[in-house]
Residue frames relative to the residue before (quaternion, step in Angstrom):
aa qw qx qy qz dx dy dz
X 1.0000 0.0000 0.0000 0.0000 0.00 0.00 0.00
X 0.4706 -0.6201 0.4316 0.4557 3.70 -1.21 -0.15
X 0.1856 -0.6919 0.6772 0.1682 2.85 -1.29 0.55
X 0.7854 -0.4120 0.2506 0.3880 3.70 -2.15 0.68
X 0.7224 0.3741 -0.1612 0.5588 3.88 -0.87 -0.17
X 0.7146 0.4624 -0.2992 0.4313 4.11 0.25 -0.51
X 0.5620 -0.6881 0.4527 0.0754 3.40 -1.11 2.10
X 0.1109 0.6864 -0.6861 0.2140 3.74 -0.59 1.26
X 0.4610 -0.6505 0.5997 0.0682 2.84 -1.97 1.38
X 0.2885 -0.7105 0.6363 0.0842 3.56 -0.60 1.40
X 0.5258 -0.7028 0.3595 0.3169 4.13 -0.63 0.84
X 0.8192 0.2893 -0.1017 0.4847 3.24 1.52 -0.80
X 0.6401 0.4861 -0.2084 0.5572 3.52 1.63 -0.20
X 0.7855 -0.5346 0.2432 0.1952 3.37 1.20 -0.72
X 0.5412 -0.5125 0.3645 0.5582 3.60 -0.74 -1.49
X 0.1525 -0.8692 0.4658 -0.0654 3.50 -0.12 1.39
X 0.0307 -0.6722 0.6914 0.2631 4.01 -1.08 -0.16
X 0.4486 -0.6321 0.5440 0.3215 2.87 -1.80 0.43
X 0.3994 -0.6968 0.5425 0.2463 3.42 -1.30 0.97
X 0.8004 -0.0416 0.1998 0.5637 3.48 1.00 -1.07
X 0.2626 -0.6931 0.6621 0.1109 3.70 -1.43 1.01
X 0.1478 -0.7587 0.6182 -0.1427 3.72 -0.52 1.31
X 0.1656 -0.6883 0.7024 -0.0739 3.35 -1.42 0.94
X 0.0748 -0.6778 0.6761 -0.2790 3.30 -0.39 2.27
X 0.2154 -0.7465 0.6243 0.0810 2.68 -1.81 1.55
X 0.1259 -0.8364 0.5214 0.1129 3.56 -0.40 1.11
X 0.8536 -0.0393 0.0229 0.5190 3.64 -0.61 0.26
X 0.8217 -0.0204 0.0975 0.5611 3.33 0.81 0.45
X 0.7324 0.4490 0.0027 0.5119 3.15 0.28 -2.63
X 0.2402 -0.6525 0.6762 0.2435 3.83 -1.42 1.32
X 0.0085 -0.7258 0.6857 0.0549 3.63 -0.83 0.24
X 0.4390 -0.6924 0.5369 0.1988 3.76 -1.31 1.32
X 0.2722 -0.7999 0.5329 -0.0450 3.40 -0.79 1.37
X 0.2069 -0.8400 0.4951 0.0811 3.85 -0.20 0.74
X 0.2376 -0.7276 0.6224 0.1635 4.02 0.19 0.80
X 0.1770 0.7552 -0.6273 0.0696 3.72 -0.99 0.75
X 0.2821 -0.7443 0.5934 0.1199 2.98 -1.45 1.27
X 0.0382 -0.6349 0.7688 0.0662 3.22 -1.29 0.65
X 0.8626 -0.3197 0.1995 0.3375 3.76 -1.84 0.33
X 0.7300 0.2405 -0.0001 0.6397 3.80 0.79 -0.73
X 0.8805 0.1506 -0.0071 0.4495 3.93 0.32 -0.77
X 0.5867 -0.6118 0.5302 -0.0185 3.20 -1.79 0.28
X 0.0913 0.8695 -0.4804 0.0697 4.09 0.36 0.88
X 0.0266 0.7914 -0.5704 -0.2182 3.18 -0.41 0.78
X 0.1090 -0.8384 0.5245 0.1011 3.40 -0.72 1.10
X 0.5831 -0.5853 0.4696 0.3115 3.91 -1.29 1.22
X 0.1396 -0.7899 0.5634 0.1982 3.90 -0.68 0.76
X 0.4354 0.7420 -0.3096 0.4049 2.97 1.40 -0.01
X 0.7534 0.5532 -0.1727 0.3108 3.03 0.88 -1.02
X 0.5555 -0.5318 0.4697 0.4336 4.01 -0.63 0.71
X 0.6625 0.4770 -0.0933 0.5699 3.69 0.75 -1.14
X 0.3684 0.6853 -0.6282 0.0054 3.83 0.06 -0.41
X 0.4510 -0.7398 0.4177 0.2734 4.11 0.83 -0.15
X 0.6099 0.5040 -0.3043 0.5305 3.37 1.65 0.27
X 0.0665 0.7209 -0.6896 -0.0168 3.72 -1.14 0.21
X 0.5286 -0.5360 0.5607 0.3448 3.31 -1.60 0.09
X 0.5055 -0.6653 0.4860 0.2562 3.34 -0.76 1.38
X 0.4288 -0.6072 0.5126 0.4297 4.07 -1.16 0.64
X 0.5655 -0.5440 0.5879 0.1964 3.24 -1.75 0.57
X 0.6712 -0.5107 0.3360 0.4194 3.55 -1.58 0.64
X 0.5438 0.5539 -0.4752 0.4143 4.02 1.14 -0.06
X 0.7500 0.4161 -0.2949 0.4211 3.40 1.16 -0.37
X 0.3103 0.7473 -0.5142 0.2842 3.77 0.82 0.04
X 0.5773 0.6228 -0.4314 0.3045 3.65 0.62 -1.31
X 0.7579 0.4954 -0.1183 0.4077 2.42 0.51 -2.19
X 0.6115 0.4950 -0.4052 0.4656 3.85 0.63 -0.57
X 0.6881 0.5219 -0.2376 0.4447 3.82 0.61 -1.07
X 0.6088 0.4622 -0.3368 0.5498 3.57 1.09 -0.84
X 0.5798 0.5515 -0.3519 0.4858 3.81 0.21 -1.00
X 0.6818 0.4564 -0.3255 0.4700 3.66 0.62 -1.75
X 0.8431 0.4026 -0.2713 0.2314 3.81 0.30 -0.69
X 0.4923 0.7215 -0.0698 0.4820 2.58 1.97 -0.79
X 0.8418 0.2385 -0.2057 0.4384 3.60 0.11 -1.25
X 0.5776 -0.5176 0.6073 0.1719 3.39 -2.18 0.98
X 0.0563 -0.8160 0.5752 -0.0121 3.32 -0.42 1.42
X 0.0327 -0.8294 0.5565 -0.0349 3.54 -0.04 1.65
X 0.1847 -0.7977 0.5429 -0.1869 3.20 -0.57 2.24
X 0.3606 -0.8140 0.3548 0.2853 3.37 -0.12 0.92
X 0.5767 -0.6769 0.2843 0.3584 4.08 -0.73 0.60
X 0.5846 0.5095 -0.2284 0.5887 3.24 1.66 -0.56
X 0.6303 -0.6431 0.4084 0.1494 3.06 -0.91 2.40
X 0.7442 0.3707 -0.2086 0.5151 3.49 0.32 -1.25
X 0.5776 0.4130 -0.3606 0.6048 4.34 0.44 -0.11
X 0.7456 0.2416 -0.4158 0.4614 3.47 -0.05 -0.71
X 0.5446 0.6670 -0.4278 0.2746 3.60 0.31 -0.55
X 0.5949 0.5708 -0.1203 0.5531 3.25 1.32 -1.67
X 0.7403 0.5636 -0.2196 0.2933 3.35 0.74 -0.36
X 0.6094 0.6261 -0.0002 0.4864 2.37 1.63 -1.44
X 0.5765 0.2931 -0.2623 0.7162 3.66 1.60 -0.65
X 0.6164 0.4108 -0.5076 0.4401 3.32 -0.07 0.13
X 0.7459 0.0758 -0.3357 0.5703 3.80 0.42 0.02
X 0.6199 0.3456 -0.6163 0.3413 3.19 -0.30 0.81
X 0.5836 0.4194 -0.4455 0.5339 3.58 0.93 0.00
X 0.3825 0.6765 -0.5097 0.3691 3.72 0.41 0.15
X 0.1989 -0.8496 0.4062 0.2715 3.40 0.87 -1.49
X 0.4281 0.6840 -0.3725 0.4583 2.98 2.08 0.17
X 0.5684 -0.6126 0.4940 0.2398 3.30 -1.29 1.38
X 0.8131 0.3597 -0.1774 0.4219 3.67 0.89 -0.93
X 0.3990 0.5332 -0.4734 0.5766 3.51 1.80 0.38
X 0.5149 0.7284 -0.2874 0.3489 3.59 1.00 -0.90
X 0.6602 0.5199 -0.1181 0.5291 3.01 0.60 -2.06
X 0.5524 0.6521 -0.3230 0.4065 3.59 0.42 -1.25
X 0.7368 0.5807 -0.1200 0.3248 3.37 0.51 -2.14
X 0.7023 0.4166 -0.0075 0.5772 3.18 1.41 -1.64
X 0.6042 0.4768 -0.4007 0.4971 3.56 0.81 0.02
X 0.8012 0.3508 -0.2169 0.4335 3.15 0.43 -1.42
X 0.6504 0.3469 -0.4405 0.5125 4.12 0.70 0.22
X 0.5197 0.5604 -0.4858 0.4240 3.71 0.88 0.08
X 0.7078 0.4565 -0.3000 0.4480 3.29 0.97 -1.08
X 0.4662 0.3501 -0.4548 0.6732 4.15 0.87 -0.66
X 0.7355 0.4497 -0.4602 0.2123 3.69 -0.85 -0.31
X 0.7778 0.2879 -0.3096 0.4651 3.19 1.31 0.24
X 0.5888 0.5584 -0.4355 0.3897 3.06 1.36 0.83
X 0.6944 0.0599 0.0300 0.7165 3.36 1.87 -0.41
X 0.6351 -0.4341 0.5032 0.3938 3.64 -1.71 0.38
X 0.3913 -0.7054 0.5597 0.1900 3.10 -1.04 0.89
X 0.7004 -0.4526 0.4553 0.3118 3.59 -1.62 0.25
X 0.5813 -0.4786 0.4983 0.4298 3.41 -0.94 0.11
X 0.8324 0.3011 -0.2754 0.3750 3.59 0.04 -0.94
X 0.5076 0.6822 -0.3344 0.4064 3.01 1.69 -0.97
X 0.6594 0.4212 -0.3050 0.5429 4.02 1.18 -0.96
X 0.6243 0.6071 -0.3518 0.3433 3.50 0.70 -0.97
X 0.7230 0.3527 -0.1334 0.5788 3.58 1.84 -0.95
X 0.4661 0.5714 -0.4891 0.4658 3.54 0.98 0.60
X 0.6372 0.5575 -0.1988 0.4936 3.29 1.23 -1.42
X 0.7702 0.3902 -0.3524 0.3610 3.32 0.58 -0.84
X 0.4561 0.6822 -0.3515 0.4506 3.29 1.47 -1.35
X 0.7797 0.4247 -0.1545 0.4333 3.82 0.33 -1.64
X 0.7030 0.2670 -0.3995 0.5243 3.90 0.88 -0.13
X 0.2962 0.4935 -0.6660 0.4745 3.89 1.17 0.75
X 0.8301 0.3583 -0.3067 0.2973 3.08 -0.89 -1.75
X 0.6933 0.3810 -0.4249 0.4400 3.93 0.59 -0.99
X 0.6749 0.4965 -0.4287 0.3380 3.55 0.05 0.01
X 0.6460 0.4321 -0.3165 0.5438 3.50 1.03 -1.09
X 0.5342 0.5571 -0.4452 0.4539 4.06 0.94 -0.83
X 0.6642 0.5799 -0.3118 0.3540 3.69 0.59 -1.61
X 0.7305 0.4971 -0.2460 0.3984 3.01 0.34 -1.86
X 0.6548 0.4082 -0.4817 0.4153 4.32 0.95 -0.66
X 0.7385 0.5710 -0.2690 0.2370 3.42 0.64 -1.22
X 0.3684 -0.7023 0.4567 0.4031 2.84 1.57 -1.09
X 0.5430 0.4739 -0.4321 0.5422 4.04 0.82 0.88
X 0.6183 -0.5702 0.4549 0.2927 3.49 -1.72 0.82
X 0.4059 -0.7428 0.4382 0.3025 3.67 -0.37 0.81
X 0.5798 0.4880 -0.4907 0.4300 3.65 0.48 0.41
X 0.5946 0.4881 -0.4681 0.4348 3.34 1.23 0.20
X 0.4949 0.7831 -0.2661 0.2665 3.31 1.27 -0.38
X 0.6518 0.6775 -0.2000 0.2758 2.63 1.23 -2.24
X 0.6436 0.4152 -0.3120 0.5622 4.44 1.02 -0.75
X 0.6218 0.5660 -0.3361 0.4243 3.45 0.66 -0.12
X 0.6488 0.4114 -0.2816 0.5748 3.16 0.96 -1.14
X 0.5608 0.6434 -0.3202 0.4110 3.72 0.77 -1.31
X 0.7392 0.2876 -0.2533 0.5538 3.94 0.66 -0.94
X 0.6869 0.4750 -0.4878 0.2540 3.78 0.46 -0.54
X 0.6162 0.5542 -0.2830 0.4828 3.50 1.41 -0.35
X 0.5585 0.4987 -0.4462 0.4901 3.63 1.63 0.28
X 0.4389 0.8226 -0.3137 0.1799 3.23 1.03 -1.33
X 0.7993 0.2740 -0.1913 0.4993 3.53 0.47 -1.04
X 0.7086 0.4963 -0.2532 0.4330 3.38 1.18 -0.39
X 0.4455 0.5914 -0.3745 0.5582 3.46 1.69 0.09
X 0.6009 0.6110 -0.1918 0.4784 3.70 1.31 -1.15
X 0.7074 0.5443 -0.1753 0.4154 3.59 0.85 -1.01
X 0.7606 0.4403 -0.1997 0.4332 3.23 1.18 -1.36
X 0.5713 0.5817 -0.2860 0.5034 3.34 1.44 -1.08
X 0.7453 0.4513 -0.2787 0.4040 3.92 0.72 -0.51
């Protein structure tokens, strides 16, 4: 379980700590409440819940395996602005690191064939300060150093493809 002081990734906010574990009675029913900080705000999130939108970010044993996936996988984004969009929150609200990766591959890759959409940038950016933070926080570096790193591993195979 989590415990006070220990770093968890919220699906939509990020890399968070927990300030405090509370026990609220709502209508009746106690349910365990996690207090998380993130730069500017506060989340209480239900631990109870099947859904609670928080996990324990992967450790520096898991980076490989995040970076390989990142270079590796065929993000198939749909051409219609309004579908892909929908999509796009749907895996970033997933909270999966490799739904993530997905997110950030596939608008890196339209980003260099054309200007992106408003939301379409608005969800690269976000997609990219997930992954650099949760990347940062294993390795131990500031995730804005990340951000050209992450930016080429998602060219990598596609630099490979054209040249052949």
């Amino acid at each position: 379980m989590y415990k006070v002081n220990s770093k968890v990734m919220h699906a939509l906010h990020g890399l968070g700590t927990i300030e405090s574990i509370e026990e609220k009675d709502i209508l009746g029913s106690v349910s365990t409440f996690a207090v998380v900080a993130f730069d500017k705000m506060q989340v209480m999130v239900n631990l109870n819940s099947r859904n609670s939108s928080i996990r324990n970010p992967i450790t520096q044993e898991g980076v490989d395996g995040v970076m390989d996936h990142l270079r590796n996988c065929t993000p198939e984004l749909p051409n219609n602005h309004n579908q892909r969009h929908k999509m796009i929150l749907e895996l970033i609200k997933s909270g999966d690191i490799e739904k993530t990766c997905l997110v950030v591959k596939g608008l890196t890759l339209l980003s260099q064939k054309r200007d992106l959409a408003a939301r379409d940038a608005k969800a690269l950016e976000q997609g990219m300060r997930l992954l650099s933070e949760e990347l940062g926080n294993a390795v131990g570096s500031a995730p804005e150093h990340l951000l050209d790193t992450l930016t080429q591993t998602c060219l990598e195979n596609e630099k490979e493809l054209v040249s052949a």
